[in-house]
Biotite code that builds the C-alpha atoms (Angstrom):
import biotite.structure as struc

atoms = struc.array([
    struc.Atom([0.000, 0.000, 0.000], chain_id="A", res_id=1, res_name="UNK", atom_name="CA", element="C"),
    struc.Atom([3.257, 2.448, 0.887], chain_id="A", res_id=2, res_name="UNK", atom_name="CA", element="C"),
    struc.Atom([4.592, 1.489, -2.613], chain_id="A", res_id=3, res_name="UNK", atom_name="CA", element="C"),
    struc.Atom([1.219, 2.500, -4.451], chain_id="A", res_id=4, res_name="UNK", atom_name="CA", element="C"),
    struc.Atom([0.827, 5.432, -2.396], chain_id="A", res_id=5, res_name="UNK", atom_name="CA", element="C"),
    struc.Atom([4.843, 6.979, -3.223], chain_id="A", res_id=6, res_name="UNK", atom_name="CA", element="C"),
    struc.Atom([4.162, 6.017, -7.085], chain_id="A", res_id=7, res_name="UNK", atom_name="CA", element="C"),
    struc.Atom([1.285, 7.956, -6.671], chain_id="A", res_id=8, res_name="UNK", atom_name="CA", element="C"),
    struc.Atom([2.793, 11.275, -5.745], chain_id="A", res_id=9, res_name="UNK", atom_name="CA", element="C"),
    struc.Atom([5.868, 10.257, -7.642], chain_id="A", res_id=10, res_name="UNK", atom_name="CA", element="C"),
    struc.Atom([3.079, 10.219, -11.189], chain_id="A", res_id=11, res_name="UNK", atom_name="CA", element="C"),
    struc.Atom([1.320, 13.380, -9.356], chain_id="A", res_id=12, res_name="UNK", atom_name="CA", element="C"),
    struc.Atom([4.981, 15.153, -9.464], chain_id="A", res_id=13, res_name="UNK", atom_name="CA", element="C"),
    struc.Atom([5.653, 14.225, -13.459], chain_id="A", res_id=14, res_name="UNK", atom_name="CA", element="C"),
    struc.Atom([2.291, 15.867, -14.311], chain_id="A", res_id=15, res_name="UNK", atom_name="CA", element="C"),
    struc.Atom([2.833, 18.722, -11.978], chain_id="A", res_id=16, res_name="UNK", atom_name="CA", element="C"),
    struc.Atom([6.471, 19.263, -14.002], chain_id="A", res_id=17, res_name="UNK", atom_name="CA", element="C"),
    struc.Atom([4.591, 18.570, -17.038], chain_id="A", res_id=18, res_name="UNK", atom_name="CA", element="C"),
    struc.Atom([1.987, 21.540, -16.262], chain_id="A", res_id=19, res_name="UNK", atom_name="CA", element="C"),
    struc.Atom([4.775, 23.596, -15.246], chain_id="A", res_id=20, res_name="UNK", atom_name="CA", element="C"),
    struc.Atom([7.308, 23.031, -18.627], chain_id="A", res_id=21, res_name="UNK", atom_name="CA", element="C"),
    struc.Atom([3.966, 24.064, -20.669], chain_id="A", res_id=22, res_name="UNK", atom_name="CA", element="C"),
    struc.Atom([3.663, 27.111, -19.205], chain_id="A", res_id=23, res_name="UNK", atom_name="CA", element="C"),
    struc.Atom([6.930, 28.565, -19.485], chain_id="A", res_id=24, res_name="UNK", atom_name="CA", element="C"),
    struc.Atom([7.059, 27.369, -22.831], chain_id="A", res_id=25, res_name="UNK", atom_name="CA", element="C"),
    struc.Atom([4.023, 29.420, -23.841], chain_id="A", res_id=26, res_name="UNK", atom_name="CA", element="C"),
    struc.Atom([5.613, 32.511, -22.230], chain_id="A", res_id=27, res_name="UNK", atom_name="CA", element="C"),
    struc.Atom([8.479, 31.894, -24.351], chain_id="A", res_id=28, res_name="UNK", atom_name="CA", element="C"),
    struc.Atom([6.250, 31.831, -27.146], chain_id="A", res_id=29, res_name="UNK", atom_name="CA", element="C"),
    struc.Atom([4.149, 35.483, -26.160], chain_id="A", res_id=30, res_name="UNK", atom_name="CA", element="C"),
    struc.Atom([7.594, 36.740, -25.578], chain_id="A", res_id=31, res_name="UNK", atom_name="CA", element="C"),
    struc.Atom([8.825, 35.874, -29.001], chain_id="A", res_id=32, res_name="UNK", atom_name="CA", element="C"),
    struc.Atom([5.602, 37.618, -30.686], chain_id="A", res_id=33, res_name="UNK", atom_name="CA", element="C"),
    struc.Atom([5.788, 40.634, -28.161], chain_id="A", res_id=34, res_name="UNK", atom_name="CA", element="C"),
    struc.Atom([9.368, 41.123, -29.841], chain_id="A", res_id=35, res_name="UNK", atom_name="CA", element="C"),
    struc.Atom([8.384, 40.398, -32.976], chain_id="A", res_id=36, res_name="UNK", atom_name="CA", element="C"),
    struc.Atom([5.247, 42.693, -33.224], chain_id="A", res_id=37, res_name="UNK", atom_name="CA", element="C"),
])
């Protein structure tokens, strides 16, 4: 039950880096246009 529980968060800590990697990517893409406009 430990194991599930700590794969759990470990899977809840990918997405949460996931989430995080998309954002700053799409400010790096605004940014890009904002200099570009």
């Amino acid at each position: 039950m430990l194991n599930f529980a700590f794969e759990l968060a470990e899977m809840g800590g990918i997405i949460r880096h996931n989430q995080y990697q998309k954002v700053k990517f799409s400010a790096k893409i605004k940014i890009v246009r904002a200099c570009k406009s």
